[in-house]
N, C-alpha and C positions, 0 to 999 in steps of 0.2 A: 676714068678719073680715079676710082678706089685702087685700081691697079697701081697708077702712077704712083702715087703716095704710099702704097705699103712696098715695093721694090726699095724705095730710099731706107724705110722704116728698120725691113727686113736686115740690107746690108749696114746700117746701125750697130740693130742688134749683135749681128756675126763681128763685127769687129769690136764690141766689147765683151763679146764672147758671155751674154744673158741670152737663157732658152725663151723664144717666142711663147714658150707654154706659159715660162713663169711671168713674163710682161704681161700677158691675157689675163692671170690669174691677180699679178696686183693693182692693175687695170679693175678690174672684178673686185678686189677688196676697196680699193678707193673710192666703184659706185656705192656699194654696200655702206661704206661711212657716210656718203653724203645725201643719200637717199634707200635708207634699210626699209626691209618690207615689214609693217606691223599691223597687228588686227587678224581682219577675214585676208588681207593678201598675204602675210605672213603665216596665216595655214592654208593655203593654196600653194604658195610652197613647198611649204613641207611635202602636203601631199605629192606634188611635183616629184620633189628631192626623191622620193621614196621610191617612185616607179623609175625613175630614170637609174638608180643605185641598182634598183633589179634588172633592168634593161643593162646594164652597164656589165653587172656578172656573168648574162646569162651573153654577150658576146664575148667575154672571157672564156667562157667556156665552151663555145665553139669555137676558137680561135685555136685556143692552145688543145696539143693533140698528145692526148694519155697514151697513145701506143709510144709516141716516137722516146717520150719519158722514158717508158718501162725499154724500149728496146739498146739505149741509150744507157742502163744499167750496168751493162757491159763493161762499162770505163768506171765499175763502182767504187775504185777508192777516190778517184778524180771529183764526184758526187757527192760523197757523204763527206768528204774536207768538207767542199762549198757548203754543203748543210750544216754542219758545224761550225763555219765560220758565219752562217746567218741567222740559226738559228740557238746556238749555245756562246761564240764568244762574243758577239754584239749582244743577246740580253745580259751576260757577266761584266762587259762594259757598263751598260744601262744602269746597273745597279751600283756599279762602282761611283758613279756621279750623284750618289743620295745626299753623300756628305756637301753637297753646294746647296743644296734644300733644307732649310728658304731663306738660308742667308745671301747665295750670291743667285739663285735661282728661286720664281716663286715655285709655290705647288703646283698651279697648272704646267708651268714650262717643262719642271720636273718630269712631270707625266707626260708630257708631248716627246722630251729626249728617250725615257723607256720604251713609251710605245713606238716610238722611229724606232727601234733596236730591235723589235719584236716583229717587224714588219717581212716579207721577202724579197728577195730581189727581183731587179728591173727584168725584162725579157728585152725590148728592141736593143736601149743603150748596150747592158753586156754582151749584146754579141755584135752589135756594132762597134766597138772599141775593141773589142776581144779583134776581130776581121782585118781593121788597121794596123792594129798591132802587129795582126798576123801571127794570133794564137790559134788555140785548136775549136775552130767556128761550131764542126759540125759537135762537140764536148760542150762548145755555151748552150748551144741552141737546148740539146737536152738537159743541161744543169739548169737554166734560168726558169724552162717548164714547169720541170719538176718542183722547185722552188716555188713556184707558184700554184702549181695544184696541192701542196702541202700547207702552204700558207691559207689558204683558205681555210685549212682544218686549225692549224698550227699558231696564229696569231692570235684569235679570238681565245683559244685554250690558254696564252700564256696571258695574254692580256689579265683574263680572270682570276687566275693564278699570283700572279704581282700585281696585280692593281688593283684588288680586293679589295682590301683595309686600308692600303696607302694612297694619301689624297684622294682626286674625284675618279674616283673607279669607273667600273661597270655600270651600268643601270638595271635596277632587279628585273625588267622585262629586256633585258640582253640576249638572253638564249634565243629568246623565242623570236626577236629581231632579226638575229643571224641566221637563223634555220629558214625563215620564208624571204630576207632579204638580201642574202648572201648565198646559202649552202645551195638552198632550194633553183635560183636561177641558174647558178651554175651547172648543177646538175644537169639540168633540163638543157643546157646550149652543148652538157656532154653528150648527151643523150640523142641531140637531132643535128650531133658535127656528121653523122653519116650519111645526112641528105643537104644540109644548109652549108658544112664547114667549106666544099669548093667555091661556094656562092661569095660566102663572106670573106676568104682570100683574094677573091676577083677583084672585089669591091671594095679593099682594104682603104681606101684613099676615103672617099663618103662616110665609109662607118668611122672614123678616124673619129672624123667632124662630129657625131653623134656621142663619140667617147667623151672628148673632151669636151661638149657643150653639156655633158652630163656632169661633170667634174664641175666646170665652170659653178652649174647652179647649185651644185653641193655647195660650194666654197661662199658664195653667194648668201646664201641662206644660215650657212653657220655665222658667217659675219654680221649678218644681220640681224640676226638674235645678239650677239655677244654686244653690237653699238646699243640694240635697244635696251639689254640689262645694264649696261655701264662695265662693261666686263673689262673696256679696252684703257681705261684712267686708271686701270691697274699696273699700265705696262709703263714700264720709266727704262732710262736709256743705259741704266747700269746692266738689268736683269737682263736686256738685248744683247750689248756688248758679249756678257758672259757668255748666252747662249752662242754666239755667234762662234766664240773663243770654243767651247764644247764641242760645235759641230768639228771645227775645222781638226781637234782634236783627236776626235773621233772616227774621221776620217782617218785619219796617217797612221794612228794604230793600228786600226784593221787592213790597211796594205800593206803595213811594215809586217802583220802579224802573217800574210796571205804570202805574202814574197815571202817571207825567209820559211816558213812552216813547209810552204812547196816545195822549196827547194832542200831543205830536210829530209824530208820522205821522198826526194827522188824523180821528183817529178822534173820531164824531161821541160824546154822555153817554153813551147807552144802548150801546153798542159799550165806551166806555172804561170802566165799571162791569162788564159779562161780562168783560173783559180782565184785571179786576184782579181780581173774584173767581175765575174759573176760574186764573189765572195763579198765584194767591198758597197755593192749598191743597195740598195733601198728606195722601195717602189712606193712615187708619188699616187702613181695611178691606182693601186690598191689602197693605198693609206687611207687615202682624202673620204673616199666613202664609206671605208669601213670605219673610222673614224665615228662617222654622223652615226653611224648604226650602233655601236661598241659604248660612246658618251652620250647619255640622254641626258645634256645641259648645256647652257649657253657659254661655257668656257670650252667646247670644243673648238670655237677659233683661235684659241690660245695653246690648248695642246697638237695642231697640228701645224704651229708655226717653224718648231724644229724640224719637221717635216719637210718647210717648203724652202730654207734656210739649206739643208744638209741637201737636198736633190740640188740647187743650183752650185752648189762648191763640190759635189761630187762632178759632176759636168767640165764644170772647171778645169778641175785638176785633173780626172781622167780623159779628157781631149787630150792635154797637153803630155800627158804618160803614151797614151795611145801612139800619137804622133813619135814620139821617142824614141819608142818600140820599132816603126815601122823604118826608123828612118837605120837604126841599128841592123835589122835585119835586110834594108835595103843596100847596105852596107859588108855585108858579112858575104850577101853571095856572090860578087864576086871571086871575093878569097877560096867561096867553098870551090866555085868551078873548076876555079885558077889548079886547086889542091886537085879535081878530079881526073881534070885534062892533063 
């Protein structure tokens, strides 16, 4: 019976083109409004929250494989664009949107769009989109890693850095959060990918469920502090708008800025397509719990709403480029044949 009914649900969704992750997840805010967890269950949570954020890294980092990164070096100019474009002109963006704060943006929002900028990129979508497109796959697969074994160092650093003294920063026990709730599990999932990491490729489908039921109850739990402090009578429909306006923004820069940059320096279709997908995304999946770890207060439901705003309109619009792509290229070979025979 639960089959019958999520098959209709599913094809719903695909034809308005919303990610099942994100229906889950506002599903998950909507419990959290009408039933938040306070008291002793509201730190049974947390405690929760905390092991599942370290469960959550340390299959990150058996997952993702630090040789294929490093060997993957190779194609270094192709690499260090994409780091540049996610890790230097998306936080130059970020900070260019100060001047909306707190006039058309509050301060939390403010901070939820920086830290989206400071984030890295996606690993499945960019090389999923990168594949249809019919970019250079095996160039995502190691750009998006990399990207993300850096980010783990790389986010929390700038985080600290701009988010200091501007609005709701850091929390004074931040470091010491991220070293045993981030760095530390990581490590450990790098450290035993040489006996666990075939186990956990096997099994990618189960552990999946485990990911995002970790996410889930992050998102869960931040919400549910931000209903019980009153955090959410803060949010009115101008400051939404805006942000929405920002993401979408945000977005077309950074691929306007990805296409034509690549194609400046020479980079050949299928290089300049990995370039723009791995350059242009921003990962939900790291954000959400580095978030919890990074803000120790109840408006981090509010700073990671640009977060979950900017991954569904990236989705969006990158299916739809993807598609583009594939349809252009399915198009071309012909001619090339025509040209060879």
């Amino acid at each position: 019976m639960l089959a019958s009914f999520a098959r209709p649900v599913s094809a719903l969704l695909a034809k308005l083109r919303i990610d099942p992750f994100i229906a889950l997840i506002l599903v998950t805010v909507g419990i959290a409004s009408l039933l938040p967890a306070s008291g002793a269950v509201a730190t049974g949570f947390g405690v929760a929250t905390k092991i599942a954020v370290g469960m959550l890294f340390f299959l990150y980092g058996a997952r993702l494989s630090s040789q294929e990164a490093v060997e993957g070096m190779r194609h270094w100019r192709l690499h260090v664009t994409v780091l540049c474009a996610t890790f230097v002109l998306f936080p130059l963006m970020g900070l260019a949107t100060s001047f909306l704060s707190p006039g058309l943006l509050t301060s939390p929002l403010y901070t939820g769009v920086l830290f989206l900028c400071l984030l890295p990129s996606t690993v499945q979508s960019s090389i999923a989109f990168t594949s249809i497109a019919k970019g250079n796959v095996a160039a995502a697969i190691c750009s998006a890693s990399l990207s993300n074994l850096l980010g783990i160092v790389l986010t929390p650093v700038l985080v600290a850095l701009l988010l200091a003294t501007d609005g709701p920063g850091v929390s004074g026990s931040a470091v010491l959060d991220i070293v045993l709730q981030l760095l530390v599990p990581f490590v450990a999932g790098q450290l035993a990918r040489r006996w666990i990491g075939g186990w956990v490729q096997r099994h990618s489908a189960p552990l999946k469920i485990v990911d995002r039921g970790s996410i889930l109850l992050v998102v869960y739990t931040a919400f549910s502090e931000g209903m019980t402090e009153g955090i959410w009578h803060q949010l009115d429909i101008g400051p939404l708008l805006a942000l929405v306006a920002v993401c979408c923004v945000l977005l077309a820069a950074v691929l306007g800025a990805t296409s034509g940059g690549a194609r400046l320096l020479g980079f050949d279709r299928a290089d300049r397509i990995t370039i723009m997908f791995c350059g242009s995304k921003k990962s939900l999946a790291s954000g959400l719990p580095m978030a919890t770890v990074l803000f120790g207060h109840a408006e981090v439901g509010l700073i990671v709403l640009p977060l979950m705003l900017f991954h569904q309109i990236q989705l969006i619009v990158c299916a739809a480029m993807a598609r583009r792509y594939a349809r252009q290229a399915a198009a071309e070979e012909p001619e090339e044949l025509a040209a060879v025979g």
